[in-house]
N, C-alpha and C positions, 0 to 999 in steps of 0.2 A: 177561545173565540166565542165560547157559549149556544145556543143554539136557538131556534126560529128564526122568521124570517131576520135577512140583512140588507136592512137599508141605508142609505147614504146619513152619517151624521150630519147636524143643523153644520153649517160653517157660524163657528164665535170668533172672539175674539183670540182664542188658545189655537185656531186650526192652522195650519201647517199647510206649505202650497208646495208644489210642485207643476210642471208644465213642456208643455212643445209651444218651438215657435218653425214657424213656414210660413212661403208664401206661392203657391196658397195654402191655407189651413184646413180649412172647412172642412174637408172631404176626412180629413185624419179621426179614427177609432183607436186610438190610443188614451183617449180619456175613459172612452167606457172599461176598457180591459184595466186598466188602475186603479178609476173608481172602481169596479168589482173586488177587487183585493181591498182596496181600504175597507169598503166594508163588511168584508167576509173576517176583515181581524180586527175590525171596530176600531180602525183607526183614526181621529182627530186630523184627519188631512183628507187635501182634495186635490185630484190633477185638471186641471184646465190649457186650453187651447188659445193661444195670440199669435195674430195675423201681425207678423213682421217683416217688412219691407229690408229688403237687403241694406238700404241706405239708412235703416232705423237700428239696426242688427246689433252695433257695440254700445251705443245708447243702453237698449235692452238687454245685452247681457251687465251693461254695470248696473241695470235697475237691479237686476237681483241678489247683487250683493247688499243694496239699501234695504230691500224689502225682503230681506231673508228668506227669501223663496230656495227650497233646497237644492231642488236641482232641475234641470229642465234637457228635453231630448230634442233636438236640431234636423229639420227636414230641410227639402230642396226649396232653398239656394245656397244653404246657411252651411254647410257642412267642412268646407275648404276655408271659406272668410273666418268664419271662427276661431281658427289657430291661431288669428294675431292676436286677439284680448284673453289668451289664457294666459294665467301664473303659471300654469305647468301642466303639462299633455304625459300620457303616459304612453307605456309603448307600442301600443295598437294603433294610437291616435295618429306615432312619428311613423310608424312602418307604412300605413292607409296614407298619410299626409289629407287625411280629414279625420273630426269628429261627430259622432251623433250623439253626447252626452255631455252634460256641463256640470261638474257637483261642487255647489257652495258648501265648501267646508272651511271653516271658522274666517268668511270675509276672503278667503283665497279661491277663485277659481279654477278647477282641475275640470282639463277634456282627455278622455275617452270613448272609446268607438268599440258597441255591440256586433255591428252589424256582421262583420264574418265571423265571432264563436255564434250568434245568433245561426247564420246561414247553416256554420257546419252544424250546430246540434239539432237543424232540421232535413238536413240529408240524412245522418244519422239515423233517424227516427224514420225515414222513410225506407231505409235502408238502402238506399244509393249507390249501387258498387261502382267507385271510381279506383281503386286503388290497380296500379299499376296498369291503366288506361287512360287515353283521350277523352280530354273535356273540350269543348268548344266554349267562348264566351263571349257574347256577344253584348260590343259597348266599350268602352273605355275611360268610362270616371270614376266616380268614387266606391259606385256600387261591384265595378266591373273588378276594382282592387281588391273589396272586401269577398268576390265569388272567387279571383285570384288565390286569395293567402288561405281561403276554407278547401279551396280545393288542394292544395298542396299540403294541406294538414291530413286532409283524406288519403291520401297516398298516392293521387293522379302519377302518371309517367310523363305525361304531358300538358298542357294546355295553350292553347290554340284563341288568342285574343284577335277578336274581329271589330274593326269598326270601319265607319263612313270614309274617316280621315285617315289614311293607314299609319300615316306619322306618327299618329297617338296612339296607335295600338302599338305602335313601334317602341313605343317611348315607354309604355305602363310594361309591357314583356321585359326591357331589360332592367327597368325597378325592382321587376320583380325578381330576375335572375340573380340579381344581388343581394335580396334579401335569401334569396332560396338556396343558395351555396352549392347544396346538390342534392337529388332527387328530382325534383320535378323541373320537365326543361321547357319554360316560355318562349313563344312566337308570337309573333305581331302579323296580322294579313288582311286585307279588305275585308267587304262584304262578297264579293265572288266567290269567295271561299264556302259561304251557305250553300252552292248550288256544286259543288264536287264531289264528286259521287264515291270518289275514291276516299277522301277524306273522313265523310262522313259514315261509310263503311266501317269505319274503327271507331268509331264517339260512339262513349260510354254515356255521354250525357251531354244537354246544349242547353245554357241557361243564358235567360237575356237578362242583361241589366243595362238594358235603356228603355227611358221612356215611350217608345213605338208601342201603341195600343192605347197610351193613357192620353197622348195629344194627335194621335191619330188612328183610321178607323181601319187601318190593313198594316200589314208587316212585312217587310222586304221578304223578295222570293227566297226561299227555304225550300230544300230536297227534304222533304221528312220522311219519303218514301224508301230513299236511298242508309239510312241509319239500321243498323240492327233491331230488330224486335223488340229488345227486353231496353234500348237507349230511350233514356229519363229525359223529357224536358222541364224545366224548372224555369216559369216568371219572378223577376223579383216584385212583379208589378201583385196586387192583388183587388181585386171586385168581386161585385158580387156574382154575376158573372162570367165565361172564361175569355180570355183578354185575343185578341189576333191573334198572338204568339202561338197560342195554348189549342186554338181553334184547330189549326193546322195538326197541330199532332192529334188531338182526339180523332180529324177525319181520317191520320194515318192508322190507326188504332197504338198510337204507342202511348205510357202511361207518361202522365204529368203531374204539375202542382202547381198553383199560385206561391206568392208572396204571404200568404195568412200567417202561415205555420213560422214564417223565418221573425214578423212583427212581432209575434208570440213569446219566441223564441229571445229574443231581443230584448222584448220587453220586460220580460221576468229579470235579464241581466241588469237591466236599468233600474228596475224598479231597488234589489240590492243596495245597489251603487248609490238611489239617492234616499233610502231610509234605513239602511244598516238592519233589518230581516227580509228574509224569501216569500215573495208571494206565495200564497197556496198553492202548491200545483195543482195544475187547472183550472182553475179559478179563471184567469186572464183568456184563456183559449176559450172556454165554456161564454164566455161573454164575447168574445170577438165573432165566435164564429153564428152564434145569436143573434147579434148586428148584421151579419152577413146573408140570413137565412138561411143558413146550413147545419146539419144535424151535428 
Protein backbone atom coordinates (compact mmCIF):
# COMPACT_ATOMS: atom_id res chain seq x y z
CA UNK A 1 0.00 0.00 0.00
CA UNK A 2 3.12 2.19 0.52
CA UNK A 3 2.90 4.93 2.67
CA UNK A 4 1.95 9.04 3.05
CA UNK A 5 -0.82 10.55 2.42
CA UNK A 6 -3.88 8.53 0.42
CA UNK A 7 -5.75 10.27 -1.98
CA UNK A 8 -8.29 9.32 -4.34
CA UNK A 9 -6.53 8.39 -7.93
CA UNK A 10 -7.39 10.71 -11.16
CA UNK A 11 -10.33 8.44 -12.83
CA UNK A 12 -8.55 7.31 -16.64
CA UNK A 13 -9.40 5.75 -18.93
CA UNK A 14 -8.15 2.10 -16.95
CA UNK A 15 -10.48 3.09 -13.78
CA UNK A 16 -12.80 0.48 -12.76
CA UNK A 17 -16.47 1.45 -11.24
CA UNK A 18 -18.40 0.21 -9.00
CA UNK A 19 -21.74 1.69 -7.31
CA UNK A 20 -25.27 2.07 -5.23
CA UNK A 21 -28.24 2.59 -6.78
CA UNK A 22 -31.51 4.04 -4.57
CA UNK A 23 -34.08 6.23 -4.52
CA UNK A 24 -33.42 8.36 -2.85
CA UNK A 25 -29.67 8.29 -2.93
CA UNK A 26 -28.21 11.24 -1.78
CA UNK A 27 -28.23 10.82 1.64
CA UNK A 28 -26.06 7.17 1.20
CA UNK A 29 -22.09 7.27 2.67
CA UNK A 30 -21.25 4.26 1.06
CA UNK A 31 -19.15 6.11 -1.35
CA UNK A 32 -16.95 7.70 1.08
CA UNK A 33 -16.34 4.28 3.07
CA UNK A 34 -15.23 2.59 -0.55
CA UNK A 35 -13.53 5.37 -1.73
CA UNK A 36 -11.40 5.20 1.52
CA UNK A 37 -10.36 1.71 0.88
CA UNK A 38 -9.58 2.34 -2.88
CA UNK A 39 -7.40 4.53 -1.72
CA UNK A 40 -5.80 3.29 1.30
CA UNK A 41 -4.64 0.17 -1.47
CA UNK A 42 -4.12 2.66 -4.40
CA UNK A 43 -6.65 1.13 -6.15
CA UNK A 44 -7.55 2.35 -9.94
CA UNK A 45 -11.32 2.36 -9.16
CA UNK A 46 -13.98 4.52 -7.80
CA UNK A 47 -17.56 3.93 -6.14
CA UNK A 48 -20.24 6.32 -7.05
CA UNK A 49 -23.87 7.00 -6.31
CA UNK A 50 -27.04 6.84 -9.02
CA UNK A 51 -30.30 8.12 -8.36
CA UNK A 52 -32.54 5.14 -9.83
CA UNK A 53 -36.07 5.24 -10.03
CA UNK A 54 -37.85 1.90 -9.47
CA UNK A 55 -39.25 2.12 -13.07
CA UNK A 56 -35.56 2.77 -14.45
CA UNK A 57 -34.24 -0.20 -12.15
CA UNK A 58 -33.75 -3.29 -14.86
CA UNK A 59 -32.61 -0.57 -17.62
CA UNK A 60 -29.84 0.12 -15.06
CA UNK A 61 -28.89 -3.12 -13.96
CA UNK A 62 -28.51 -4.19 -17.75
CA UNK A 63 -26.47 -0.79 -18.14
CA UNK A 64 -23.83 -2.48 -16.14
CA UNK A 65 -23.34 -5.35 -17.71
CA UNK A 66 -22.48 -2.88 -21.12
CA UNK A 67 -20.46 -0.71 -19.11
CA UNK A 68 -18.55 -3.12 -17.13
CA UNK A 69 -19.12 -1.67 -13.92
CA UNK A 70 -18.26 -4.36 -11.44
CA UNK A 71 -20.54 -4.56 -9.08
CA UNK A 72 -23.06 -2.24 -7.40
CA UNK A 73 -25.03 -2.30 -3.84
CA UNK A 74 -29.03 -1.90 -4.05
CA UNK A 75 -30.98 0.36 -1.45
CA UNK A 76 -34.64 1.12 -0.68
CA UNK A 77 -36.79 0.29 -3.24
CA UNK A 78 -34.56 -1.83 -5.16
CA UNK A 79 -33.81 -4.72 -2.95
CA UNK A 80 -36.95 -7.29 -3.77
CA UNK A 81 -37.35 -5.95 -7.65
CA UNK A 82 -34.03 -6.94 -8.21
CA UNK A 83 -34.35 -10.66 -8.06
CA UNK A 84 -36.08 -10.79 -11.54
CA UNK A 85 -33.03 -9.52 -13.64
CA UNK A 86 -30.47 -11.68 -11.88
CA UNK A 87 -28.67 -14.81 -13.86
CA UNK A 88 -28.41 -16.18 -10.52
CA UNK A 89 -28.98 -15.26 -6.61
CA UNK A 90 -27.03 -17.06 -4.14
CA UNK A 91 -28.37 -18.36 -1.12
CA UNK A 92 -28.77 -15.53 1.24
CA UNK A 93 -30.38 -13.64 -1.57
CA UNK A 94 -33.28 -16.88 -1.87
CA UNK A 95 -33.57 -17.32 1.99
CA UNK A 96 -34.10 -12.98 2.44
CA UNK A 97 -36.06 -13.12 -0.97
CA UNK A 98 -34.15 -9.80 -1.48
CA UNK A 99 -30.74 -8.61 -2.45
CA UNK A 100 -28.41 -5.72 -1.52
CA UNK A 101 -25.54 -6.66 -3.94
CA UNK A 102 -25.15 -7.21 -7.82
CA UNK A 103 -21.65 -8.66 -8.90
CA UNK A 104 -20.85 -8.43 -12.76
CA UNK A 105 -18.83 -11.41 -13.23
CA UNK A 106 -17.82 -12.18 -16.84
CA UNK A 107 -21.34 -10.32 -18.37
CA UNK A 108 -23.45 -12.58 -15.76
CA UNK A 109 -25.27 -11.08 -13.05
CA UNK A 110 -24.99 -12.55 -9.66
CA UNK A 111 -27.33 -11.13 -6.42
CA UNK A 112 -26.36 -11.47 -3.04
CA UNK A 113 -27.49 -10.08 0.26
CA UNK A 114 -24.89 -8.63 3.17
CA UNK A 115 -27.00 -7.29 5.13
CA UNK A 116 -27.73 -10.07 8.00
CA UNK A 117 -23.86 -11.51 8.14
CA UNK A 118 -23.39 -7.68 8.15
CA UNK A 119 -25.94 -7.15 10.99
CA UNK A 120 -24.61 -10.31 12.92
CA UNK A 121 -20.87 -9.32 12.71
CA UNK A 122 -22.09 -6.10 14.38
CA UNK A 123 -23.93 -7.52 17.28
CA UNK A 124 -20.99 -9.55 17.74
CA UNK A 125 -18.74 -6.87 18.08
CA UNK A 126 -20.96 -5.16 20.48
CA UNK A 127 -21.35 -8.20 22.23
CA UNK A 128 -25.02 -8.59 22.25
CA UNK A 129 -26.16 -11.47 24.27
CA UNK A 130 -29.06 -12.90 22.51
CA UNK A 131 -28.27 -16.47 22.74
CA UNK A 132 -31.03 -18.42 24.19
CA UNK A 133 -33.34 -15.37 24.81
CA UNK A 134 -36.02 -13.05 23.27
CA UNK A 135 -35.43 -10.74 20.64
CA UNK A 136 -38.18 -8.38 19.49
CA UNK A 137 -38.24 -7.13 15.90
CA UNK A 138 -39.73 -4.50 14.94
CA UNK A 139 -40.87 -4.25 11.00
CA UNK A 140 -41.47 -6.75 8.49
CA UNK A 141 -39.50 -6.38 5.06
CA UNK A 142 -36.47 -6.91 4.06
CA UNK A 143 -34.54 -5.49 6.76
CA UNK A 144 -36.76 -7.22 9.31
CA UNK A 145 -35.74 -10.66 7.46
CA UNK A 146 -32.10 -9.90 7.49
CA UNK A 147 -32.34 -8.90 11.71
CA UNK A 148 -34.50 -12.42 11.58
CA UNK A 149 -31.87 -14.89 10.07
CA UNK A 150 -28.63 -12.78 12.23
CA UNK A 151 -30.64 -13.32 15.17
CA UNK A 152 -31.24 -17.01 14.89
CA UNK A 153 -27.53 -17.47 13.90
CA UNK A 154 -26.80 -15.70 17.42
CA UNK A 155 -28.63 -18.33 19.15
CA UNK A 156 -31.95 -16.18 20.20
CA UNK A 157 -34.66 -18.97 21.63
CA UNK A 158 -36.96 -16.70 20.29
CA UNK A 159 -37.98 -13.90 18.18
CA UNK A 160 -40.92 -11.96 18.32
CA UNK A 161 -41.61 -10.04 14.84
CA UNK A 162 -43.88 -6.98 15.25
CA UNK A 163 -45.45 -4.90 12.58
CA UNK A 164 -48.41 -2.42 11.63
CA UNK A 165 -49.97 -5.03 9.39
CA UNK A 166 -50.02 -8.20 11.68
CA UNK A 167 -50.49 -10.46 8.50
CA UNK A 168 -47.03 -9.64 7.48
CA UNK A 169 -45.38 -10.17 10.61
CA UNK A 170 -47.45 -13.32 10.31
CA UNK A 171 -46.32 -14.16 7.05
CA UNK A 172 -42.08 -13.30 7.53
CA UNK A 173 -42.29 -15.62 11.23
CA UNK A 174 -43.50 -18.67 9.38
CA UNK A 175 -40.75 -18.09 6.47
CA UNK A 176 -38.86 -17.96 8.74
CA UNK A 177 -39.87 -21.05 10.80
CA UNK A 178 -38.95 -22.93 7.71
CA UNK A 179 -35.92 -21.83 7.03
CA UNK A 180 -35.05 -22.37 10.85
CA UNK A 181 -36.08 -26.08 11.29
CA UNK A 182 -35.19 -25.88 14.93
CA UNK A 183 -33.82 -23.57 17.49
CA UNK A 184 -35.11 -20.58 17.24
CA UNK A 185 -39.11 -20.20 17.38
CA UNK A 186 -40.68 -17.25 15.32
CA UNK A 187 -43.94 -15.19 16.13
CA UNK A 188 -45.79 -12.84 14.18
CA UNK A 189 -47.78 -9.99 16.54
CA UNK A 190 -48.87 -6.30 16.23
CA UNK A 191 -47.44 -3.17 17.40
CA UNK A 192 -49.36 -3.56 20.92
CA UNK A 193 -47.03 -5.86 21.74
CA UNK A 194 -44.19 -2.73 22.18
CA UNK A 195 -46.29 -1.75 25.28
CA UNK A 196 -46.41 -5.45 27.21
CA UNK A 197 -44.78 -5.34 30.05
CA UNK A 198 -44.71 -8.87 30.49
CA UNK A 199 -43.28 -9.47 27.17
CA UNK A 200 -40.72 -7.09 27.25
CA UNK A 201 -39.60 -8.16 30.79
CA UNK A 202 -37.67 -11.16 28.94
CA UNK A 203 -36.21 -9.15 25.62
CA UNK A 204 -32.82 -9.59 25.39
CA UNK A 205 -32.87 -7.01 22.68
CA UNK A 206 -35.39 -4.84 20.25
CA UNK A 207 -34.20 -3.81 17.05
CA UNK A 208 -36.25 -1.88 14.48
CA UNK A 209 -35.94 -2.35 11.08
CA UNK A 210 -38.46 0.10 9.81
CA UNK A 211 -38.16 3.29 8.49
CA UNK A 212 -40.08 5.23 11.59
CA UNK A 213 -37.55 8.16 12.44
CA UNK A 214 -36.04 8.42 8.82
CA UNK A 215 -39.73 9.49 7.36
CA UNK A 216 -41.04 10.54 10.54
CA UNK A 217 -40.27 12.67 13.59
CA UNK A 218 -41.54 10.03 16.64
CA UNK A 219 -41.83 6.39 17.15
CA UNK A 220 -44.71 4.31 17.98
CA UNK A 221 -45.26 4.05 21.90
CA UNK A 222 -42.47 1.53 23.22
CA UNK A 223 -42.25 0.30 27.15
CA UNK A 224 -38.51 0.95 27.32
CA UNK A 225 -38.99 1.15 30.86
CA UNK A 226 -40.50 -2.22 31.24
CA UNK A 227 -37.07 -4.30 29.46
CA UNK A 228 -34.29 -5.51 31.65
CA UNK A 229 -31.27 -3.19 32.34
CA UNK A 230 -28.61 -4.75 30.42
CA UNK A 231 -31.76 -5.08 27.01
CA UNK A 232 -29.77 -3.69 23.84
CA UNK A 233 -31.58 -1.58 21.42
CA UNK A 234 -30.33 -1.69 17.94
CA UNK A 235 -31.62 1.02 14.76
CA UNK A 236 -31.06 -0.36 11.59
CA UNK A 237 -31.55 3.10 10.69
CA UNK A 238 -28.41 5.30 11.04
CA UNK A 239 -27.52 9.46 11.38
CA UNK A 240 -25.87 11.53 12.51
CA UNK A 241 -27.72 11.97 15.36
CA UNK A 242 -29.82 9.47 17.48
CA UNK A 243 -33.00 8.42 15.54
CA UNK A 244 -36.67 8.35 17.71
CA UNK A 245 -36.19 4.78 18.21
CA UNK A 246 -32.88 5.26 19.90
CA UNK A 247 -34.04 8.57 21.89
CA UNK A 248 -36.24 6.45 23.92
CA UNK A 249 -33.87 4.13 25.20
CA UNK A 250 -31.07 6.67 26.03
CA UNK A 251 -33.90 8.41 28.16
CA UNK A 252 -34.52 4.74 29.63
CA UNK A 253 -30.74 4.59 30.39
CA UNK A 254 -30.45 1.36 28.46
CA UNK A 255 -27.58 0.85 26.02
CA UNK A 256 -28.06 1.10 22.08
CA UNK A 257 -26.57 1.56 18.63
CA UNK A 258 -27.44 2.87 15.26
CA UNK A 259 -27.24 1.38 11.97
CA UNK A 260 -23.22 2.62 11.31
CA UNK A 261 -21.48 -0.27 12.51
CA UNK A 262 -23.90 -2.91 10.61
CA UNK A 263 -23.33 -0.38 6.81
CA UNK A 264 -19.62 -0.97 8.03
CA UNK A 265 -20.09 -4.22 8.56
CA UNK A 266 -21.83 -4.74 5.19
CA UNK A 267 -19.80 -3.07 3.33
CA UNK A 268 -16.42 -4.54 3.96
CA UNK A 269 -18.68 -7.86 2.76
CA UNK A 270 -19.51 -6.04 -0.50
CA UNK A 271 -16.68 -4.39 -1.11
CA UNK A 272 -15.02 -8.49 -1.28
CA UNK A 273 -17.63 -9.55 -3.47
CA UNK A 274 -17.23 -6.94 -6.01
CA UNK A 275 -13.19 -6.60 -6.15
CA UNK A 276 -11.92 -10.17 -5.08
CA UNK A 277 -9.43 -8.36 -1.90
CA UNK A 278 -10.56 -7.24 1.72
CA UNK A 279 -10.77 -3.77 2.61
CA UNK A 280 -8.38 -2.71 5.14
CA UNK A 281 -9.94 -3.10 8.28
CA UNK A 282 -10.86 -0.04 9.39
CA UNK A 283 -10.35 1.83 6.97
CA UNK A 284 -14.22 1.91 5.83
CA UNK A 285 -15.46 2.46 9.66
CA UNK A 286 -12.71 5.31 10.18
CA UNK A 287 -14.22 7.19 7.27
CA UNK A 288 -17.96 6.50 7.83
CA UNK A 289 -17.83 7.41 11.17
CA UNK A 290 -15.68 10.80 10.09
CA UNK A 291 -18.84 11.62 7.78
CA UNK A 292 -20.78 11.15 10.69
CA UNK A 293 -18.83 13.29 13.24
CA UNK A 294 -18.06 10.80 15.47
CA UNK A 295 -14.93 9.74 17.16
Amino acid sequence: MGSGPRHPSPILGTTRFTAIFGDPVEHSLSPTMHNAAYAALRMDRRYVAFHVTPKALTSALRGIQAMGVLGINLTVPHKEAALRVMDQVRTEGILLGAINCVINRNGKLIGDNTDARGLERDLRRLAIRTKGRTVLIVGAGGGAASAALAVKRLGASRAIIANRTRSRAGALARRCARVSRAGTVFEGAGLECLRDSRLLATTACVINATPMGLTTGSFVPLNYGATPSDCFFYDLLYARRPTPFLQGAIRARRKCADGAGMLVEQGELAFKLFNGVAAPRGVMRRALMDALGRK
